[in-house]
N, C-alpha and C positions, 0 to 999 in steps of 0.2 A: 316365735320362730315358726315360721312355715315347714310347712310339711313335707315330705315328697313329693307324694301324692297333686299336692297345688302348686307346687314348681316344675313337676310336668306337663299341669295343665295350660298353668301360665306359657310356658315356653311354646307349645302345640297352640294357644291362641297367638301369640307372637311368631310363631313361622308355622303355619297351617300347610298339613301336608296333601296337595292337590295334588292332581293327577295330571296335568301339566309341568311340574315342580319335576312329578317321579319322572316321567318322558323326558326332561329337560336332562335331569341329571344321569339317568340312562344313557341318553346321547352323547352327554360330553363325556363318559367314563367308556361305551362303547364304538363311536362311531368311526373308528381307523381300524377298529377290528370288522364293523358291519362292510367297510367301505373296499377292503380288503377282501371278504367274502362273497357280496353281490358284487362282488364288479363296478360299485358305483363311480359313477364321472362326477369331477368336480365341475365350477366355473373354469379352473385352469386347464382341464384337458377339453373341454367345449369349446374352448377360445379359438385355435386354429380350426376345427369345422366352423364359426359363425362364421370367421374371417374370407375358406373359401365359398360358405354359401352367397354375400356379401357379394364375393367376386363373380360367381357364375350370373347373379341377378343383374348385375352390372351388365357382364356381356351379353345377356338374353336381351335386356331394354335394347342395346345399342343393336345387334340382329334386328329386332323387330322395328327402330328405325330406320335402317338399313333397307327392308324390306319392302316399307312406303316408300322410299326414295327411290327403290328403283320400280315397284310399281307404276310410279308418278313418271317416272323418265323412260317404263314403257311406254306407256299410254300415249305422252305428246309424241315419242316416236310414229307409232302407229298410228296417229293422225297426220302427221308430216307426211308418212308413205301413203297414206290414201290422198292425199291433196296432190301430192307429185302424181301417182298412178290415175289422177280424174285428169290431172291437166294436163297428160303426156299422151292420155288413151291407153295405157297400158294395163292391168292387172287381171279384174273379173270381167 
């Protein structure tokens, strides 16, 4: 018959108490009390900020497409009016 003493050895070779282990089970025994205290955001309360970030990115791309487009559709304007103002003799 074994001892104590070697069946809490054995048991402590068989689940070794790391220090990821104690973190581990720390967190699951405290983390709704930690999350409660810090203020911490889950995934689920993030979820609507990604979604309007998501959205604002959206409409900035399309602004800034928007923006070439009508760059582009000044410029050929601005060449249309100096072509009419050279043929007409009117402008500078």
């Amino acid at each position: 018959m074994t001892g104590i003493k070697e069946r809490i050895g054995g048991y402590f070779r068989d689940n070794p108490v790391t220090t990821k282990r104690k973190v581990d089970n720390y967190l699951t025994e405290n983390l709704p009390r930690l999350a409660r205290e810090y203020k911490l955001a889950s995934e689920k309360d993030i979820a609507p900020i990604d979604e309007k970030i998501e959205d604002h990115d959206k409409s900035i791309s399309e602004l800034e497409k928007w923006k070439v487009d009508v760059k582009d559709r000044v410029s050929t304007l601005k060449k249309r009016v100096e072509k009419i103002e050279i043929t007409t003799g009117g402008g500078k």
